[in-house]
PATI-57097 format. One record per residue (C-alpha): chain; residue number from 1; x, y, z; residue in one letter. Coordinates in steps of 0.25 Angstrom, whole numbers, plus 5000, padded with zeros to 4 digits. Example, Ala and Ser with C-alpha at 12.3 -4.5 7.8 and 13.67 -1.06 7.14 Angstrom:
% PATI-57097
PT chain   n   xx   yy   zz res
PT     A   1 5049 4982 5031   a
PT     A   2 5055 4996 5029   s
//
This chain:
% PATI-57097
PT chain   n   xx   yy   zz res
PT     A   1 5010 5114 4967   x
PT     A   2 5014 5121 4979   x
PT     A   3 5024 5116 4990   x
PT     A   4 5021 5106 5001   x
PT     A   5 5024 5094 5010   x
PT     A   6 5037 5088 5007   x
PT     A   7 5028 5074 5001   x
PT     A   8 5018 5085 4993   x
PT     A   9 5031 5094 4988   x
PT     A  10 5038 5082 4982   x
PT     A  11 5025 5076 4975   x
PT     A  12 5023 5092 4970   x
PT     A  13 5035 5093 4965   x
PT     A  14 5036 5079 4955   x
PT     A  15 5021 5083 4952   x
PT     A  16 5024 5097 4948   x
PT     A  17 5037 5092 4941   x
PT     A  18 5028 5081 4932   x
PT     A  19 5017 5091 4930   x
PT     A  20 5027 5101 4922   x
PT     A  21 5032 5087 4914   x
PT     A  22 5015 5083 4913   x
PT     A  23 5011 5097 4907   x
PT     A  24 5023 5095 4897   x
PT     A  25 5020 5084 4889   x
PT     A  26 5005 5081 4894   x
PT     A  27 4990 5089 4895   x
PT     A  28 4981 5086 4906   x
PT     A  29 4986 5084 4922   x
PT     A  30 4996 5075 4927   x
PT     A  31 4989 5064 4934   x
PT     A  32 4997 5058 4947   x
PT     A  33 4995 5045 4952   x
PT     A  34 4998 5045 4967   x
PT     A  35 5001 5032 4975   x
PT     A  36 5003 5029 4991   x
PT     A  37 4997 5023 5000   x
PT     A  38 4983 5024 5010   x
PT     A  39 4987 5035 5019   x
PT     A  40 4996 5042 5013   x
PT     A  41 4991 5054 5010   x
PT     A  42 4988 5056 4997   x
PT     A  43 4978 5067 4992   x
PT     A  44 4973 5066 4977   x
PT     A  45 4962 5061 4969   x
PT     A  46 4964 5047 4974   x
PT     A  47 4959 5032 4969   x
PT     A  48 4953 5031 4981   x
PT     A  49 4943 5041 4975   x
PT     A  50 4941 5030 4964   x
PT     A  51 4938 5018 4971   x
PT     A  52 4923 5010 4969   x
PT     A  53 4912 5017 4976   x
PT     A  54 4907 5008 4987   x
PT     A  55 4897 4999 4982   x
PT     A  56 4907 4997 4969   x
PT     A  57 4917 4994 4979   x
PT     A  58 4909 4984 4987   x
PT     A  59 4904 4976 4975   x
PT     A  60 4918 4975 4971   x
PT     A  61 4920 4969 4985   x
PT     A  62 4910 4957 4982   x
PT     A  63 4912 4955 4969   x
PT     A  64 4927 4950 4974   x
PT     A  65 4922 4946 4988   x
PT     A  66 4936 4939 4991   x
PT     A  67 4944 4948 4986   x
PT     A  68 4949 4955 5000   x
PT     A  69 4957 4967 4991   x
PT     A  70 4942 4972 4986   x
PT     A  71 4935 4973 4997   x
PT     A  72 4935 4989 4999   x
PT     A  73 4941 4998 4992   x
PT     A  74 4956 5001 4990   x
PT     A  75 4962 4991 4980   x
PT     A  76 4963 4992 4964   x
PT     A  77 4949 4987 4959   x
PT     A  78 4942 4997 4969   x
PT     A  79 4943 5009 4960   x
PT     A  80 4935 5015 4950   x
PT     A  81 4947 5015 4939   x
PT     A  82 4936 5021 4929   x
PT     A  83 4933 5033 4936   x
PT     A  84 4949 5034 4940   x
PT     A  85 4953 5035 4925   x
PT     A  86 4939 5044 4921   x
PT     A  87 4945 5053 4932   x
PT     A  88 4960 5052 4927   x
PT     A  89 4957 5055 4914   x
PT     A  90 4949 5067 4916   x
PT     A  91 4959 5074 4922   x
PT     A  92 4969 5072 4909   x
PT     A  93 4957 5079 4900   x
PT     A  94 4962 5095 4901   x
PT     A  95 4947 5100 4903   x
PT     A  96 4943 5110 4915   x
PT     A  97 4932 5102 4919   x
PT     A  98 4930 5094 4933   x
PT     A  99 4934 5079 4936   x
PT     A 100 4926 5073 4947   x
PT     A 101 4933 5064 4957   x
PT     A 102 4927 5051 4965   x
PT     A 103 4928 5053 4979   x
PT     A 104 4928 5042 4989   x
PT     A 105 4925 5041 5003   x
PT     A 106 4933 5031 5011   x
PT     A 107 4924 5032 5023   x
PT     A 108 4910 5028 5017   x
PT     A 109 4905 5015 5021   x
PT     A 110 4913 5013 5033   x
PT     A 111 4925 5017 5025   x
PT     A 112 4924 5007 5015   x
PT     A 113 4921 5019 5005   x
PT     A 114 4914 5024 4993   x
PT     A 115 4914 5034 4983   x
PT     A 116 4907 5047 4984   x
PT     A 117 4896 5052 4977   x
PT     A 118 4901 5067 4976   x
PT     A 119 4914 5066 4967   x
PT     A 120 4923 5079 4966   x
PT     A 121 4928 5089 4955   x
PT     A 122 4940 5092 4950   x
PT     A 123 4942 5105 4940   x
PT     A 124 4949 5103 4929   x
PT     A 125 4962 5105 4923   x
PT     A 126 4971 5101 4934   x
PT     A 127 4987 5100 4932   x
PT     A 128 4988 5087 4941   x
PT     A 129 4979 5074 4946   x
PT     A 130 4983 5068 4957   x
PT     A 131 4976 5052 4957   x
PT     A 132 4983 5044 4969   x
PT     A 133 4981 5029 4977   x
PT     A 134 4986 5020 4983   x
PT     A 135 4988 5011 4973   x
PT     A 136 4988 5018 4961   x
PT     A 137 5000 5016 4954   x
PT     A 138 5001 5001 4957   x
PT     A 139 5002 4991 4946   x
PT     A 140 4998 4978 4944   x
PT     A 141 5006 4964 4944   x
PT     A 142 5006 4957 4932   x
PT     A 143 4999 4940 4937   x
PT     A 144 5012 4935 4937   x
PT     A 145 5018 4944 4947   x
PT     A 146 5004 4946 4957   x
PT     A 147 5004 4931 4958   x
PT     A 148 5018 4930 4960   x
PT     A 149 5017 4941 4971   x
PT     A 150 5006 4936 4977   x
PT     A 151 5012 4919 4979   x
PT     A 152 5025 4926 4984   x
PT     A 153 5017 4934 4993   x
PT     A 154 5010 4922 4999   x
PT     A 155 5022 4913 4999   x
PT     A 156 5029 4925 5007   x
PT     A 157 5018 4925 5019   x
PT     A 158 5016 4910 5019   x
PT     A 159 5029 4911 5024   x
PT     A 160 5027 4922 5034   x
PT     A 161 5028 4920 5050   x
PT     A 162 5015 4925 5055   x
PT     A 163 5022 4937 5062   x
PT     A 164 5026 4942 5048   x
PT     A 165 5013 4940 5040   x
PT     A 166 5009 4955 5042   x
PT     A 167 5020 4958 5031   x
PT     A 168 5014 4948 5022   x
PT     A 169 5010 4952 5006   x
PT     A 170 4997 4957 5009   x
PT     A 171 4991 4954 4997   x
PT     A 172 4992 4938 5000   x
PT     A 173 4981 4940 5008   x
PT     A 174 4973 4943 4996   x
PT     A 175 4969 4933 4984   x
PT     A 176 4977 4933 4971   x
PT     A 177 4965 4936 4962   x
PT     A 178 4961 4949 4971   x
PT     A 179 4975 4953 4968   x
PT     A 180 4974 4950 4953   x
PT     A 181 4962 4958 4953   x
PT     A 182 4968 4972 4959   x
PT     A 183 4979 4970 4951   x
PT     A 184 4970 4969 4938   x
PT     A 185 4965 4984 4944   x
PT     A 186 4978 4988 4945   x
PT     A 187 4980 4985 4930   x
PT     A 188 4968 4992 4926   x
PT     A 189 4973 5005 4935   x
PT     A 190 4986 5003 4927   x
PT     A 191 4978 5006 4913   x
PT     A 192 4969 5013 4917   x
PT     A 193 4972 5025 4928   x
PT     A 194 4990 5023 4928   x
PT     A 195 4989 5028 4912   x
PT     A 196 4984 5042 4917   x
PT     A 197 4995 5044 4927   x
PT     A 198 5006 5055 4924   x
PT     A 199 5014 5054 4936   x
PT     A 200 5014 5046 4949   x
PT     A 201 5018 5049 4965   x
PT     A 202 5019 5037 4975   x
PT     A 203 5021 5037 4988   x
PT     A 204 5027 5024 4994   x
PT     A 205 5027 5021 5009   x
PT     A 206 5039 5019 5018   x
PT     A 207 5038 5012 5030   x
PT     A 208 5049 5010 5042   x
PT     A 209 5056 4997 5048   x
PT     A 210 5052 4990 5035   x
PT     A 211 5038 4990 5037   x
PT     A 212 5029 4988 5023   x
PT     A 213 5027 5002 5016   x
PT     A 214 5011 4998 5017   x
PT     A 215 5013 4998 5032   x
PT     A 216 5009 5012 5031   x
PT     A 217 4996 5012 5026   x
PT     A 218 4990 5006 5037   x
PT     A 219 4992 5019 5047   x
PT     A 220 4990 5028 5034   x
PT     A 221 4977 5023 5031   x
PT     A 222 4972 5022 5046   x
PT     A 223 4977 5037 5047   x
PT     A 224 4968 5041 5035   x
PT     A 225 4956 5032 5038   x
PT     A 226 4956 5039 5052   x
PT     A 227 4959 5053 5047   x
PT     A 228 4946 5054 5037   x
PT     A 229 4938 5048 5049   x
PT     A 230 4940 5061 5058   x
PT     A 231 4935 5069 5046   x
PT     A 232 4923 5060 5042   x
PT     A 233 4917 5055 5055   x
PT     A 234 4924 5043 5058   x
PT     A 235 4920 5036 5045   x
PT     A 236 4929 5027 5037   x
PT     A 237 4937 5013 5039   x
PT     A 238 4942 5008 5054   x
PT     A 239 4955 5008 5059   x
PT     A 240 4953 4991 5054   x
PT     A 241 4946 4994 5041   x
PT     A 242 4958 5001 5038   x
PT     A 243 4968 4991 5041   x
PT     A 244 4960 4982 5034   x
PT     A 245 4959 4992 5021   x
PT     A 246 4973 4994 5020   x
PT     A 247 4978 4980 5020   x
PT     A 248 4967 4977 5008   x
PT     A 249 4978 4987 5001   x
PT     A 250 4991 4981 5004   x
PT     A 251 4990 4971 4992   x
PT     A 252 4990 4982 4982   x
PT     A 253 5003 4989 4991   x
PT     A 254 5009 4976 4991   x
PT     A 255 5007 4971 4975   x
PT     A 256 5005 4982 4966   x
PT     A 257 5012 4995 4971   x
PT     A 258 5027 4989 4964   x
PT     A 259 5032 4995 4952   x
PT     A 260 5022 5007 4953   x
PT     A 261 5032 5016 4947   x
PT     A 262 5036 5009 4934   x
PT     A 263 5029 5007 4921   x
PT     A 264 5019 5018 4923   x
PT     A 265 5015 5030 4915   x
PT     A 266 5022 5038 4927   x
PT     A 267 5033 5030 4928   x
PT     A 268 5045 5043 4929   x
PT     A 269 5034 5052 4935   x
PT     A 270 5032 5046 4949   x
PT     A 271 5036 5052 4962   x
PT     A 272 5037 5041 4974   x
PT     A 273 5037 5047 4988   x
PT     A 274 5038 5038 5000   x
PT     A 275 5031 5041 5011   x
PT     A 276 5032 5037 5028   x
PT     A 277 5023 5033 5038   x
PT     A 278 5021 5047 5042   x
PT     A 279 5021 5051 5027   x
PT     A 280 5032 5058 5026   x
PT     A 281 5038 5058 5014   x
PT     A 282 5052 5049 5010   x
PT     A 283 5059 5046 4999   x
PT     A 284 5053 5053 4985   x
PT     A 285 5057 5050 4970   x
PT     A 286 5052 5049 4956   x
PT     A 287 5050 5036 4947   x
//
């Protein structure tokens, strides 16, 4: 791994440290799981990659036709977790073969989405997997504390002046069985996919004058959105469609991204970098 950017040198740096410890006491690649939120530039093979092709994704969406968190694609419960862990666990055979990879458009059918039918190869052996999201590494509540977060939650914004309600829990918009369904994902995820990780890097946003950390994904996700619309011919989302994409996520943000860096496999092997609304990067240690 060669020199680069302050952000890309650190992450280097750890990786190459924990790749010298991987090859030691393990066979096969290390696998990273990489976590930050929409927009802030991360380049890997990404869950995104996973998610339902269209039609699956829109079946989905009426089967659970009041369930706001489902209707488009994004949350836990929209990805093919199958293919995810038949992906994952190709890559910790040691064969010189190919892996193909899912690719997904996010500007097909108005920018709603759908899987490709051209997946790509990758050759095999490679030293090092990179598998980000923006929600992989969350863990789920246990009832007791979903229910307990999301009464507190709605006790907290009845009790809102209307001038302060935009800082609400966004998740009490939502019903509470739509939350105790992705969180049933989130479970699988954690027996399924978090088992195959080695090592893990998060990058955690920082906001100024005590704004909400998530108050950055808004403009990152526009900027993203308008930047692969001047490469494809203007197709994808609207400047409202993405407003309105964003805040479907905020629940997840908001409930499940707590204690991310404790009782996993690469709890001791994570690197968490925090990043500012330019990107720039802040404060970086390990966990």
């Amino acid at each position: 791994m060669t020199s680069a950017r302050p952000k890309e040198a650190r992450i280097c740096d750890f990786l190459n440290k924990e790749l010298v410890e991987h090859k030691r006491v393990a066979k096969g690649p290390m696998i990273v799981g990489l976590q930050g939120p929409q927009g802030s530039a991360r380049l890997t093979l990404a869950h995104t990659d996973l998610y339902l092709p269209h039609e699956a994704m829109t079946a989905l969406g009426r089967a659970h036709p009041t369930y706001s968190l489902l209707q488009g694609r994004g949350q836990p419960g929209t990805h093919d977790v199958q293919v995810g862990e038949r992906i994952l666990r190709a890559f910790r055979t040691d064969a010189n073969d190919t892996v193909s990879l899912p690719v997904y458009d996010k500007s097909a059918h108005g920018g709603a989405g759908d899987r490709r039918a051209v997946w790509k190869c990758v050759n095999r052996p490679v030293d090092v997997v990179l598998f980000e999201g923006w929600c992989l590494g969350f863990r789920s509540l246990s009832e007791t504390e979903l229910a307990q977060m999301y009464e507190e939650g709605k006790s907290r914004f009845s009790e809102m002046r209307e001038e302060d309600a935009k800082d609400r829990a966004e998740f009490t918009a939502c019903g509470l069985d739509e939350l105790r369904f992705v969180n049933e994902q989130l479970q699988g995820w954690e027996q399924i996919w978090y088992p195959l990780l080695d090592v893990f890097v998060q990058f955690v946003p920082v906001a100024q004058d005590g704004a909400s950390p998530w108050s950055l994904i808004y403009p990152w996700r526009l900027e993203a959105e308008h930047k692969m619309k001047r490469t494809n011919g203007g197709r994808g989302m609207t400047d409202e469609q993405v407003y309105a994409f964003v805040k479907r996520y905020l629940p997840s943000y908001q409930l499940f991204s707590r204690d991310m860096r404790e009782r996993n496999r690469w709890t001791g092997h994570c690197l968490v970098l925090e990043i500012h609304a330019d990107r720039s990067m802040g404060l970086c240690s390990r966990a």
